[in-house]
N, C-alpha and C positions, 0 to 999 in steps of 0.2 A: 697373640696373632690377630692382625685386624681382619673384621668380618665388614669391611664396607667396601659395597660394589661399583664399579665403575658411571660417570657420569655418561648421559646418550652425546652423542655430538651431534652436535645442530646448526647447519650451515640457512642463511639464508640469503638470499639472492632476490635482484628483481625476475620477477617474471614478465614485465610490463608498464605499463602506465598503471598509477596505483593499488598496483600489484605483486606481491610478494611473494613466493617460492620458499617454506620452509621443508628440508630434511633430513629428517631423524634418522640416527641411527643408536638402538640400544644394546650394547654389548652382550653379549652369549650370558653373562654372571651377571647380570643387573636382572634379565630375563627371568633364569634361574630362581633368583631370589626373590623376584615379585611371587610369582607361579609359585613357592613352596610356602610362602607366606598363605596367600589366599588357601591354599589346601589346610592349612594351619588350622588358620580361623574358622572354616567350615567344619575340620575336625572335631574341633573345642563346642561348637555348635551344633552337632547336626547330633539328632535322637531316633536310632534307625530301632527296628522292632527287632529285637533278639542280644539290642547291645546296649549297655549304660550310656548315660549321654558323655559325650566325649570321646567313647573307645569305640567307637564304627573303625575296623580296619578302612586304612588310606586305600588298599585296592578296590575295595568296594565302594568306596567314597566317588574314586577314582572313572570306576565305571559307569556309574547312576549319574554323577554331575560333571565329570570330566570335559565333557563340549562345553557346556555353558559355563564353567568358569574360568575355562581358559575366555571365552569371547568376553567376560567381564575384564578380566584380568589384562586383557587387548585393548579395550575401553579407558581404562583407569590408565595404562602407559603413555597410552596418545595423548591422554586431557594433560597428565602432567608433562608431558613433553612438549606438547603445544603450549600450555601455557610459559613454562618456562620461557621456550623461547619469544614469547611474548614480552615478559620481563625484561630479559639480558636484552635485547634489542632493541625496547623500547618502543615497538608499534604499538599505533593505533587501529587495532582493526575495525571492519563493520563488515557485521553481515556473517556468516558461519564461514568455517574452511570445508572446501571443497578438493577432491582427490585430486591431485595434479595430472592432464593429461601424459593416457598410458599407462597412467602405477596402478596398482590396486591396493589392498587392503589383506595380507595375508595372512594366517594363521600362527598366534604363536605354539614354538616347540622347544622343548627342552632340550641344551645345549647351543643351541644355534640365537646369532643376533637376530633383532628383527630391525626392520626399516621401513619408512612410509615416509609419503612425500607429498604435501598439503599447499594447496594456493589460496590464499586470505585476500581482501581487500582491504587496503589500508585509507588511511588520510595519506595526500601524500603533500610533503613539506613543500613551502613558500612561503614567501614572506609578507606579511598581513597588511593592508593598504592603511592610510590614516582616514579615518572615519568622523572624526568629531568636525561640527559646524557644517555637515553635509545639507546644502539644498532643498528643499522637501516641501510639495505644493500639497494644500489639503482639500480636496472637495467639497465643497458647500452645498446643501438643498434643504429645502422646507419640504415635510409631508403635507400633501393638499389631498383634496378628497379623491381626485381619479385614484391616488396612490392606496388611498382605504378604502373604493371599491375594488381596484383588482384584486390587492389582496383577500377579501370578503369573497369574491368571485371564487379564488382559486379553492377556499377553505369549504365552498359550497362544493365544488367539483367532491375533496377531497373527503369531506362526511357525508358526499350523496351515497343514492342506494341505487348499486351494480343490479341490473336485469341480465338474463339470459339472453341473447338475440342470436339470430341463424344470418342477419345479414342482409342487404348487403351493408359494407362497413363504409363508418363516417368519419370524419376527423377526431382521435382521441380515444375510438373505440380500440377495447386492448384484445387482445386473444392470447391464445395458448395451442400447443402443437409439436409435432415432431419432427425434428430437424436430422438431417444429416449434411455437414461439411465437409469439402472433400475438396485438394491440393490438386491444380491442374496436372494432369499429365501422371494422377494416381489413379487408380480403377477403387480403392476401398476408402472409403472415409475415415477422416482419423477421428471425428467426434460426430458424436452422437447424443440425442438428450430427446426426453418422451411431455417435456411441459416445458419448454423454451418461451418466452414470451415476447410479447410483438406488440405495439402500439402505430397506430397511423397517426404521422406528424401530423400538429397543430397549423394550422392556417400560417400563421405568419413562420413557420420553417420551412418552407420553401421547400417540403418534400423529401427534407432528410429525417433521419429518425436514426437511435442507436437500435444493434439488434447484435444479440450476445456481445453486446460490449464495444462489438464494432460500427464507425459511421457509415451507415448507408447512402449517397448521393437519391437514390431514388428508392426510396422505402415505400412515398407515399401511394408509386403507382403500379407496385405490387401488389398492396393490401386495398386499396379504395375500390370498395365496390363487388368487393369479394365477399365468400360466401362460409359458413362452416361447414369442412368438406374439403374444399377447397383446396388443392396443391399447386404451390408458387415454387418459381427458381429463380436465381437472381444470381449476381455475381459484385467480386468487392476486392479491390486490393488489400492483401493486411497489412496495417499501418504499421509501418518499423522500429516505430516507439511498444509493440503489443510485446508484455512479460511471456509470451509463450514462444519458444525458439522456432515451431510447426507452423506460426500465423505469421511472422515479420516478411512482408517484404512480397508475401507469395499470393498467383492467384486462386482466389479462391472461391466454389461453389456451392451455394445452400439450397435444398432440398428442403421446401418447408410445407407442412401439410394442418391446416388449419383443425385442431379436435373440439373447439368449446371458442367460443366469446362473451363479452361483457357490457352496456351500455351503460354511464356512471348519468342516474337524472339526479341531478344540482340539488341539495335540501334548502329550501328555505328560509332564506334567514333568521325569522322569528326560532324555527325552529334548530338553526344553527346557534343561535343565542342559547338556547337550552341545554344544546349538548355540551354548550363551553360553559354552563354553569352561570351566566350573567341574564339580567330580569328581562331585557328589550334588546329592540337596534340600537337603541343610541349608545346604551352600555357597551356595547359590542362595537360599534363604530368607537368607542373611547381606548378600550382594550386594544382594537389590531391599532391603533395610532401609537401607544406606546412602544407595542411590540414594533412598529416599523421604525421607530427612533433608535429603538435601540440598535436593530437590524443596521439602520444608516449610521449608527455612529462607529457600529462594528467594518461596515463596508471600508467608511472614512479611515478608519487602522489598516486595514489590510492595504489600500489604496497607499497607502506613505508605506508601509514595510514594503509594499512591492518596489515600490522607487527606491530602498535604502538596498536591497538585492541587485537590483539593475544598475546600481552606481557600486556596487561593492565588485559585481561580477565584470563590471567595466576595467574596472583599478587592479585586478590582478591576475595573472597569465601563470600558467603549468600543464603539462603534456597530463590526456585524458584519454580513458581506453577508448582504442577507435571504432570498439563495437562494445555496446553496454550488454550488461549480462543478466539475466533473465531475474536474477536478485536483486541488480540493482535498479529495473523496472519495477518489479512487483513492491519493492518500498516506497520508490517512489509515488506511485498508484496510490498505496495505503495512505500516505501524508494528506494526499491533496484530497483523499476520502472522505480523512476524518475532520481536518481544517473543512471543508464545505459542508459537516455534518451538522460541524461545531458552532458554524455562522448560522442556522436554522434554514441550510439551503434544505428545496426539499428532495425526498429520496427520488425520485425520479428524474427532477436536473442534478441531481449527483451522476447519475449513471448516462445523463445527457454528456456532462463535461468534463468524465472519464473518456469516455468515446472520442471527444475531442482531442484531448488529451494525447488518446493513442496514435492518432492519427495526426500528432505532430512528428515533426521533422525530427531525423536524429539530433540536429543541430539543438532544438530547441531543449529535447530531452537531457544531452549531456552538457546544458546549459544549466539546468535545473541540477544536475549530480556534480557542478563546477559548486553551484552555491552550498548545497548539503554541505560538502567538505570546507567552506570557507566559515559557514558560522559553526559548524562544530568547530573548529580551532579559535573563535572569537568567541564562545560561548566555555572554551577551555580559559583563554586569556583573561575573561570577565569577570570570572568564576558562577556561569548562571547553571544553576541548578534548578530542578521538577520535583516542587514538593508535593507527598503524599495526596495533601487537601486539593492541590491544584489538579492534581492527575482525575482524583474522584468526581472534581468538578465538572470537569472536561467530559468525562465517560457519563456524566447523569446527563448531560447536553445532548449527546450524540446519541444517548440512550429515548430521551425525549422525541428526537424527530424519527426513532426507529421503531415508536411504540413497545418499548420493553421497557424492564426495571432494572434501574444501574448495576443492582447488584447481579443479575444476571449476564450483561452486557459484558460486564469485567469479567467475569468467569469467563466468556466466549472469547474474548480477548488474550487473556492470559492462556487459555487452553489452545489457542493457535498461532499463538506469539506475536500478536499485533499489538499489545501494550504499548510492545517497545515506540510503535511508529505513533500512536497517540502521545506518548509522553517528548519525541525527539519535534512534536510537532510543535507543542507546547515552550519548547526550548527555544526551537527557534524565532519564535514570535516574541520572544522574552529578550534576546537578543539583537531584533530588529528594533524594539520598543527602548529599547537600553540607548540605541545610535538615536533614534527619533528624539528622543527626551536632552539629547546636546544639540539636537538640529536645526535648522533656521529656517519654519515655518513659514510660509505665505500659505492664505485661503485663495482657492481658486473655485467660479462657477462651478458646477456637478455638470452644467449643461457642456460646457465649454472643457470639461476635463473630458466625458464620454466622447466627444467625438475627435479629441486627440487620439483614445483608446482606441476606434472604432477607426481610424485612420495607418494605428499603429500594426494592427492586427490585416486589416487590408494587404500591407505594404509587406508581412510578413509571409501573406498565401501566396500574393504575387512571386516574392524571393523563391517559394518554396516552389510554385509551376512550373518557373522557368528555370 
């Protein structure tokens, strides 16, 4: 007599633009036999006080871990059920499966099927553009001295030494404080935080500044001239690009109240020199010149992968979710984190041009989740892979301009599942560099490239205002 129990059936469907609908259903006897298995194994395992190991009565087993291993046992059905139908189907997912609007997640019980019903996001299929002998102009510059004074400049700002100050505040001066944000036409705020940080823009920003993450239009004449003590209010549309579903789109008001400030006076050169372990200025003026070569020859890659994205993203056309989902923001974010970690941007214009970032267009954002999907299927067709060394390298990089030690960076990484987006970022630059490497170079001015860029970007806030 055969003892094998039925398979779950698993239909899947679209839900959407790269979006899939899987649901399971696992027969009453498949149930059964998981659920008597796990009690099995627990049985064989478990050493209760008054019984050999092994012979704990199943009632008693039953009652001490019966919740929890059914919820195991709920776990273990979905993963193999999910994955299956990942298999048989042949998707590509990214990202976790999320409960399908309306279903939940219910308890299993003995006799009875169960069911759950999962929405993934996939890759979704088309057909890959031709790529080779694509176009591709390279920017040219010499490092001159202004370029190794500001550098030197900034590196004084950033090993100078913080004073306490009461105020009133100057360009750069940072503070901290307690905030509450709050959704027009709510009476309670939905966030709240007791050391929020604040910076008054620099002279040539024209008075914007990021603040929690968001662009401010007018930061600086909140904060200029203010005092510790102090409570500001101010207001900010949320940018529709922002991963949190509470800030897109909406407006919204910050209660800010100034606890503590900080004044950063510039070290010294000489004394700068000391700290980076080199004997004089000149040694040091020697040092930031390589570092900024390097910098620029990194720029010069990024500047051609970006052209080989804009001309890939040009050449091929497929239906996109027409509202991104709070995951496929929050990766996005991470990428462009770790890429500007990785180039030696520093931690503070990261968090400048995250702001930016959020505060781009939907257009522009699921411009950027059109290209993810195009070179993961080019980086499938290539076969480019992220090896171990590469990955480690990456993380001591990003670990460097965050002042920590790699190996704790990657624990923080891996303990919150950002690996993945360090290594997917890694991919794709391997994959831009793959199409570059067939492509047909021209050098072009740096001067004369920026203000194409600076034109292009123009032309893009205009598109966005109007």
């Amino acid at each position: 007599m055969s003892t094998q129990t039925a398979e779950p059936k698993i239909v899947v469907s679209d839900a959407g633009p790269a979006l899939k609908r899987i649901e399971v259903t696992i027969p009453a006897d498949a149930v059964d036999s998981h659920i008597a298995g796990a009690f099995a194994n627990l049985q064989n395992g478990a050493a209760l006080p008054g019984y050999r190991p092994g012979k704990a009565p199943m009632a008693i087993l039953e009652k001490r871990f019966g919740k929890q291993l059914l919820e195991e046992a709920r776990g273990q059905l979905v993963g193999q059920a999910f994955n299956k139908a990942v298999t048989d189907h042949k998707l590509r997912p990214i990202g976790n499966p999320e409960m399908s609007p309306g279903s939940e997640l219910n308890e299993l019980a003995r006799g009875a099927s169960f069911t759950f019903s999962v929405d993934i996001e996939v890759i979704p299929d088309f057909t890959l553009p031709a790529w080779e002998g694509m176009a591709i102009r390279k920017p040219v510059i010499d490092v001159i001295d202004k370029h190794i004074d500001d550098e030197i400049l900034r590196n004084q700002y950033r090993f100078g030494t913080p004073s306490l100050i009461e105020g009133p505040f100057e360009h750069l001066d940072r503070m901290i404080g307690t905030v509450a944000v709050t959704v027009k036409g709510e009476s309670e705020p939905f966030y709240k935080a007791d050391n929020a940080l604040a910076v008054v823009p620099a002279k040539e920003d024209e008075g914007k500044g990021p603040f929690l993450g968001i662009m401010i239009d007018d930061l600086q004449k909140h904060l200029m001239g203010r005092k510790t003590g102090d409570s500001v209010s101010f207001t900010a549309k949320g940018p529709e690009g922002h991963e949190h579903e509470k800030v897109r789109g909406n407006d919204l008001s910050f209660a800010y109240t100034i606890t503590q400030a900080e004044r950063i006076t510039p070290a010294p050169v000489a004394e700068l020199a000391t700290k980076l372990g080199l004997a004089d200025e000149a040694m040091l003026r020697e040092q930031v010149k390589m570092v900024l070569e390097q910098r620029r020859d990194g720029e010069q890659q990024v500047a051609m992968r970006e052209q080989v994205m804009e001309q890939l993203a040009n050449a091929v056309s497929f239906e996109l979710p027409a509202k991104l989902s709070a995951g496929q923001i929050t990766r996005d974010l991470e990428r462009q984190r770790y890429e500007l970690l990785s180039r030696g941007t520093a931690p503070e214009q990261v968090e400048l041009k995250l702001a930016e970032a959020r505060a781009d267009t939907t257009e522009s954002a699921q411009r950027r989740l059109k290209l993810f999907f195009i070179l993961q299927r080019l980086a499938e067709e290539l076969r480019v892979d992220v090896t171990e060394g590469e990955l480690n390298g990456r993380v001591a990089m990003i670990a460097r301009q965050q002042n920590m030690r790699p190996a704790e960076l990657r624990k923080e990484l891996e303990q919150s599942g950002r690996i993945q987006e360090v290594a997917l970022g890694i991919r794709e630059a391997k994959v831009a560099d793959r199409i570059i490497a067939k492509a047909s170079v021209t050098d072009v001015p740096a001067e004369d490239w920026n203000k194409e860029v600076e034109a292009k970007a123009s032309s893009r806030k205009a598109g966005a205002k109007k």
